[in-house]
N, CA, C and O atoms as a GROMACS GRO file, in nm:
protein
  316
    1UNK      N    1   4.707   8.242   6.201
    1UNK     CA    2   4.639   8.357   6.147
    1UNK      C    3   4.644   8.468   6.252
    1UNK      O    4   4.641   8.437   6.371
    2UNK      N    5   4.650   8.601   6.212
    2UNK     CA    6   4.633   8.695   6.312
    2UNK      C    7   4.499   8.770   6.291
    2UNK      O    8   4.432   8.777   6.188
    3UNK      N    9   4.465   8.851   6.468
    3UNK     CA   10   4.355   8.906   6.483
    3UNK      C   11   4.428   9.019   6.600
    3UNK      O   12   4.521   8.998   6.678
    4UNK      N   13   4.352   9.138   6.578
    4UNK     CA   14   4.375   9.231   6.690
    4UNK      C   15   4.267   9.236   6.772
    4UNK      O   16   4.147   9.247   6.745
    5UNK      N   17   4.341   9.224   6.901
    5UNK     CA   18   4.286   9.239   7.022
    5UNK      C   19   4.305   9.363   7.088
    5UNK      O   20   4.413   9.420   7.099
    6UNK      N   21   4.149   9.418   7.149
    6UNK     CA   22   4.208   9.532   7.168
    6UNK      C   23   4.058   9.513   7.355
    6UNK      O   24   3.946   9.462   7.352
    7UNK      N   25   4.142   9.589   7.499
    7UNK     CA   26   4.063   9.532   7.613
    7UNK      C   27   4.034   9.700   7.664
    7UNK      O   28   4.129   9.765   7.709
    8UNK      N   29   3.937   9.741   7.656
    8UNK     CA   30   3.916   9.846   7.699
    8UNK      C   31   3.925   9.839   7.872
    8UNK      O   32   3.945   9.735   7.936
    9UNK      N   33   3.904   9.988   7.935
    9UNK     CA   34   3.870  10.024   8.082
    9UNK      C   35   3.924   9.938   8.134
    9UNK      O   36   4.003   9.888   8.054
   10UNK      N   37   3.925   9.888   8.232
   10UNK     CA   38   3.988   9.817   8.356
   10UNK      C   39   4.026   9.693   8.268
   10UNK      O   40   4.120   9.627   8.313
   11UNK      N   41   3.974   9.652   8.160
   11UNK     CA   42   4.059   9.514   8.147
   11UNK      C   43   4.198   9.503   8.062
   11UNK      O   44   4.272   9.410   8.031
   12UNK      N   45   4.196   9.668   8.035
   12UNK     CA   46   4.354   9.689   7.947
   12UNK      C   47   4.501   9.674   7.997
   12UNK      O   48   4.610   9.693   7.944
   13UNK      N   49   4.439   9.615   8.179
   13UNK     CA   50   4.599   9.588   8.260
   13UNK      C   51   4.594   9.450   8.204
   13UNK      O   52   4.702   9.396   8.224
   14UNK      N   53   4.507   9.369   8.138
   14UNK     CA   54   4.532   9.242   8.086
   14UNK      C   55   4.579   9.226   7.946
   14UNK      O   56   4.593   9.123   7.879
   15UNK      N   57   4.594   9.317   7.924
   15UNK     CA   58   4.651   9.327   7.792
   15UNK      C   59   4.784   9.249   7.747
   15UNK      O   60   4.868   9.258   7.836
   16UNK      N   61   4.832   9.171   7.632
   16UNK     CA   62   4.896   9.110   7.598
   16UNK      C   63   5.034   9.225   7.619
   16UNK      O   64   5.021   9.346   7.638
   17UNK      N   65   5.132   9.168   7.611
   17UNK     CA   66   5.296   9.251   7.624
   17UNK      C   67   5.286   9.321   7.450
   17UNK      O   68   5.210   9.272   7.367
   18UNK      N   69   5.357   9.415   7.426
   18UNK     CA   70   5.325   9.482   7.334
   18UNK      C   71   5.214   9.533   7.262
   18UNK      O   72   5.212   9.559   7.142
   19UNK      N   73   5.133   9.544   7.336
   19UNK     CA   74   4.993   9.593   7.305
   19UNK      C   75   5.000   9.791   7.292
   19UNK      O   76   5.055   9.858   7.380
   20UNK      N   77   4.943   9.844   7.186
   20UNK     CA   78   4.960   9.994   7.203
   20UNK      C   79   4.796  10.027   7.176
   20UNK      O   80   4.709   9.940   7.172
   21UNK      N   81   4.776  10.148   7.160
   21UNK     CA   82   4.633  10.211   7.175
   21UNK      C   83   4.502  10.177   7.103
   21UNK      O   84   4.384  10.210   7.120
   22UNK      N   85   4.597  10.063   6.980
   22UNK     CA   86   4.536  10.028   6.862
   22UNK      C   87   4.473   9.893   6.903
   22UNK      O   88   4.374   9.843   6.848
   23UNK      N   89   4.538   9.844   6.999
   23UNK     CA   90   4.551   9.686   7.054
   23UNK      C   91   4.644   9.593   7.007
   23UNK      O   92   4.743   9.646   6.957
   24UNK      N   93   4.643   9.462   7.007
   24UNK     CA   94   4.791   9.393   6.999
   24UNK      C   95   4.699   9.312   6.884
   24UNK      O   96   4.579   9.286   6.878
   25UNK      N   97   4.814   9.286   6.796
   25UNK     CA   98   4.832   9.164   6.697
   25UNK      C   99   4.885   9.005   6.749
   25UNK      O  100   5.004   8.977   6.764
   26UNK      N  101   4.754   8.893   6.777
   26UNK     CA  102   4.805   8.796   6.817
   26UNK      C  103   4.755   8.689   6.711
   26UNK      O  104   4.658   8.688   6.635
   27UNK      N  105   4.845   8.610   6.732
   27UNK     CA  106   4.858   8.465   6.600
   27UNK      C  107   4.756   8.393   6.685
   27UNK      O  108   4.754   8.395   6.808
   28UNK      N  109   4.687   8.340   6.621
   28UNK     CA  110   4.626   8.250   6.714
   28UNK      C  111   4.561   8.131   6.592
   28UNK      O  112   4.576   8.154   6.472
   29UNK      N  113   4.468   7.968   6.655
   29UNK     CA  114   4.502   7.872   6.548
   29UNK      C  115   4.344   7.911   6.456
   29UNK      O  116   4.239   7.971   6.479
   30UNK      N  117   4.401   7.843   6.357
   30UNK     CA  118   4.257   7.851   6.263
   30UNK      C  119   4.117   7.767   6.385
   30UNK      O  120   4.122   7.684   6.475
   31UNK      N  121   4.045   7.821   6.341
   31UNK     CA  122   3.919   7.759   6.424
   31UNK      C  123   3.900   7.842   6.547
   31UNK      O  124   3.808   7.789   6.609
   32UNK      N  125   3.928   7.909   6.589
   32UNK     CA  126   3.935   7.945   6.727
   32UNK      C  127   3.873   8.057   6.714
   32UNK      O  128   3.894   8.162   6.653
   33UNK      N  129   3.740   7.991   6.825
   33UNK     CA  130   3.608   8.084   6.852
   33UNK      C  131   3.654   8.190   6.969
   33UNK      O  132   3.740   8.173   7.056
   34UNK      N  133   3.542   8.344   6.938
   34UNK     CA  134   3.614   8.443   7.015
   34UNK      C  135   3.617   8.425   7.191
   34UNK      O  136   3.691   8.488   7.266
   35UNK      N  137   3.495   8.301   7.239
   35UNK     CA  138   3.561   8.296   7.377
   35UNK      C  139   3.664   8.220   7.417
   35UNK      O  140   3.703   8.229   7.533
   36UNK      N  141   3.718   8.143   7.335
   36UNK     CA  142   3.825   8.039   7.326
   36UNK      C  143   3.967   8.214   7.336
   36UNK      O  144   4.054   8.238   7.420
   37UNK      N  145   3.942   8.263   7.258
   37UNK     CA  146   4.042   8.367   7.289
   37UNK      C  147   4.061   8.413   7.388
   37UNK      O  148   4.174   8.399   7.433
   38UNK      N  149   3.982   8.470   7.450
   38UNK     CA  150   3.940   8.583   7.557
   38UNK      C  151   3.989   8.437   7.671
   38UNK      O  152   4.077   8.481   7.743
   39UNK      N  153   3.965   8.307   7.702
   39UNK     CA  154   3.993   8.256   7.777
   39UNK      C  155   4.168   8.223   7.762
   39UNK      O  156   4.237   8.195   7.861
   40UNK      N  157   4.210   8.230   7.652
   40UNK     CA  158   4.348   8.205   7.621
   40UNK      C  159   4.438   8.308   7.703
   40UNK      O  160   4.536   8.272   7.768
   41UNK      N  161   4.389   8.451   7.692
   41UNK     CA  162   4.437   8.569   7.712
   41UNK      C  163   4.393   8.608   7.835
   41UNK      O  164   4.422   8.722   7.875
   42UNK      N  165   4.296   8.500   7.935
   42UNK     CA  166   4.288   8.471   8.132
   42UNK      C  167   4.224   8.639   8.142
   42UNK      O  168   4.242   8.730   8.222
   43UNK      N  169   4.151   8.625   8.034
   43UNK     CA  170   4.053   8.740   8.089
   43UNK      C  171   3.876   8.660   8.158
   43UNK      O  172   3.805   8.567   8.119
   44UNK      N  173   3.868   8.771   8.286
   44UNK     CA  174   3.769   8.649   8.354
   44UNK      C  175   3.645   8.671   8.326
   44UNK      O  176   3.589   8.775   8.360
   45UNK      N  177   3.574   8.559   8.248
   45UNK     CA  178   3.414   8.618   8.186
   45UNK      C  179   3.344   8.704   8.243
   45UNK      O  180   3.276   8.785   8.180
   46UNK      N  181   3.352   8.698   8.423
   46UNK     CA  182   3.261   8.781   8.487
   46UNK      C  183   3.264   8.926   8.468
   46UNK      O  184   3.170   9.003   8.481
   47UNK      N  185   3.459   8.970   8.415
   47UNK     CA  186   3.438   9.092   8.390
   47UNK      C  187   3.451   9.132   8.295
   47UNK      O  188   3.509   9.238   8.274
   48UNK      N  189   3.368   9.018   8.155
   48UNK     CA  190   3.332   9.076   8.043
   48UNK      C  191   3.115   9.106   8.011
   48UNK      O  192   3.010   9.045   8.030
   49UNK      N  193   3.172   9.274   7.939
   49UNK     CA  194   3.036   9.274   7.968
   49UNK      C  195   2.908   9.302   7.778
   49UNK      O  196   2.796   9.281   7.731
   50UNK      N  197   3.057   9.369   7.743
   50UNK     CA  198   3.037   9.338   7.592
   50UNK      C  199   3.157   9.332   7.512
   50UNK      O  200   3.261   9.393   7.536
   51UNK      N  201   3.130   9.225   7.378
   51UNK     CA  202   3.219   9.200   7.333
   51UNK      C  203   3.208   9.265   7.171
   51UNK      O  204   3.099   9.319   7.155
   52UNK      N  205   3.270   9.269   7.084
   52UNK     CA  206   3.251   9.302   6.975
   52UNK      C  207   3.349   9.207   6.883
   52UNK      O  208   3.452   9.150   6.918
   53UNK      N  209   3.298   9.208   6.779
   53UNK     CA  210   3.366   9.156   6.660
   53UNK      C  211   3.394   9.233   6.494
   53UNK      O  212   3.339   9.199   6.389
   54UNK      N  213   3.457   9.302   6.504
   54UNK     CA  214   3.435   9.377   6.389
   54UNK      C  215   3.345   9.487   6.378
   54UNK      O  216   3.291   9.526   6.275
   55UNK      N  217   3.330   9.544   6.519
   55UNK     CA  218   3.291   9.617   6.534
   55UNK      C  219   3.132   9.562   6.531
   55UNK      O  220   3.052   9.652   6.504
   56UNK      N  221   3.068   9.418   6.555
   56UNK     CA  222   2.947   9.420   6.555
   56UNK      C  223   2.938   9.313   6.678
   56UNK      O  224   3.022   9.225   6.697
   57UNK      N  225   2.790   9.343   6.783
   57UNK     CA  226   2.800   9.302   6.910
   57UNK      C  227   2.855   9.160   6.875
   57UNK      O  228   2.831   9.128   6.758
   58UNK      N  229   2.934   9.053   6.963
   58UNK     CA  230   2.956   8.891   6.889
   58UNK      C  231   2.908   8.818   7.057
   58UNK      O  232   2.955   8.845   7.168
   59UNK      N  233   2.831   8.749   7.029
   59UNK     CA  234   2.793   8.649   7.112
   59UNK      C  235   2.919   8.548   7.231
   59UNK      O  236   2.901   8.501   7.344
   60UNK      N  237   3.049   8.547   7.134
   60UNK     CA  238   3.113   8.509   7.220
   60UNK      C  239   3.154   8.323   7.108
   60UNK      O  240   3.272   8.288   7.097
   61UNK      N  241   3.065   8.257   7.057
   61UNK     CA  242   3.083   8.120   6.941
   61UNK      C  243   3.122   8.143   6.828
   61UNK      O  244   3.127   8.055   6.742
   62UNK      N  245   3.166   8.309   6.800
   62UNK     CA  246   3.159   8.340   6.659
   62UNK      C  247   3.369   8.254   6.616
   62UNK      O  248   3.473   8.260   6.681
   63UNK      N  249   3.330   8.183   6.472
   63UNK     CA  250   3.505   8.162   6.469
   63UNK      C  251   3.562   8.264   6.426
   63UNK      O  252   3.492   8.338   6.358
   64UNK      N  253   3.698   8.303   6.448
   64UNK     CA  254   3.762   8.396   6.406
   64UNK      C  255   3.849   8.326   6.274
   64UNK      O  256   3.907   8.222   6.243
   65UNK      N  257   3.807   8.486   6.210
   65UNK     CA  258   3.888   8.460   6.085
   65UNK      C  259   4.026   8.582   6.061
   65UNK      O  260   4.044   8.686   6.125
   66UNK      N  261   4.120   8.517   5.932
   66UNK     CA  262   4.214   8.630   5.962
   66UNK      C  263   4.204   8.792   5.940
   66UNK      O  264   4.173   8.829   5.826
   67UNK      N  265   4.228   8.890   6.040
   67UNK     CA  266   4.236   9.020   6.068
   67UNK      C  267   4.139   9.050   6.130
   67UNK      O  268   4.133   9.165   6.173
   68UNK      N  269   4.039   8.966   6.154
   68UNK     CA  270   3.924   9.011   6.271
   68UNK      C  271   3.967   9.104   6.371
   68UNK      O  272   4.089   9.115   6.384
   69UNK      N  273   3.871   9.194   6.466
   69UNK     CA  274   3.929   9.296   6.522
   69UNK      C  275   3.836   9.249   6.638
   69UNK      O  276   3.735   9.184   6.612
   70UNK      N  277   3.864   9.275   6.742
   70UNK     CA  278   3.819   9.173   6.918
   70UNK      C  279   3.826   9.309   6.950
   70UNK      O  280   3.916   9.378   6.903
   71UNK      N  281   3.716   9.369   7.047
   71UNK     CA  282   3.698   9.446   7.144
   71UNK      C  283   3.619   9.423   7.226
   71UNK      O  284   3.502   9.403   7.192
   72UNK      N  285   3.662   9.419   7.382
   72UNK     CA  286   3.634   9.373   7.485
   72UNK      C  287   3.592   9.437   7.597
   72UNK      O  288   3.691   9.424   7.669
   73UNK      N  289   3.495   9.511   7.674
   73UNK     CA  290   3.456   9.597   7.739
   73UNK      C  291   3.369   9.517   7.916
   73UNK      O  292   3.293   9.424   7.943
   74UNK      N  293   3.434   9.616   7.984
   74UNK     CA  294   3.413   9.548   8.111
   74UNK      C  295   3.276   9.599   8.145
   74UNK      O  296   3.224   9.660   8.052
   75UNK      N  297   3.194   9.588   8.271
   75UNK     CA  298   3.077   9.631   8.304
   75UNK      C  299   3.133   9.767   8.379
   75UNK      O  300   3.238   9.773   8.443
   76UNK      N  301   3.024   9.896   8.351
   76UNK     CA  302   3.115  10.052   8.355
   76UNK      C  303   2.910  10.073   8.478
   76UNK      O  304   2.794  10.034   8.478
   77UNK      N  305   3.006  10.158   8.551
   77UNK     CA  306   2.891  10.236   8.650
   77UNK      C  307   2.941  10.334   8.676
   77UNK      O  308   3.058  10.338   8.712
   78UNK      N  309   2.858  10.451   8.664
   78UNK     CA  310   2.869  10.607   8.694
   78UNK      C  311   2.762  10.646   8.714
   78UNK      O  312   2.657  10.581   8.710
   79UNK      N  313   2.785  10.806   8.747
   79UNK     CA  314   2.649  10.842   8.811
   79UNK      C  315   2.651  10.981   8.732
   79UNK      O  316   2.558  11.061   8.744
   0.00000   0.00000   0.00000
């Protein structure tokens, strides 16, 4: 089944090979919960700080289903 992944700010150098602004289309197996992804794709929990699922905050146990949309955001500091 596919889902787009998409890694904002600093974690978009981890981005899958063919990934564009939209994020990348990856196959991945039925059952497969969204931190099971994010660990597939050696992104490192510490520098995840929110995650989304369809555009709604996701805990991280949610299963993915097909065309789900993954956005991934690192921890951001400014002044």
């Amino acid at each position: 089944m596919k889902v787009i992944v998409k890694l904002y700010a600093s974690l978009s150098s981890l981005m899958p090979e063919g990934a564009s602004g939209d994020g990348v289309v990856i196959d991945v197996k039925d059952g497969l919960r969204v931190n099971e992804l994010l660990r597939e794709l050696n992104v490192p929990e510490k520098s995840i700080k929110i995650v989304f699922l369809n555009g709604v905050h996701a805990k991280g146990d949610e299963v993915l289903k097909e065309g789900d949309r993954v956005g991934v955001f690192p921890p951001v500091a400014g002044g």
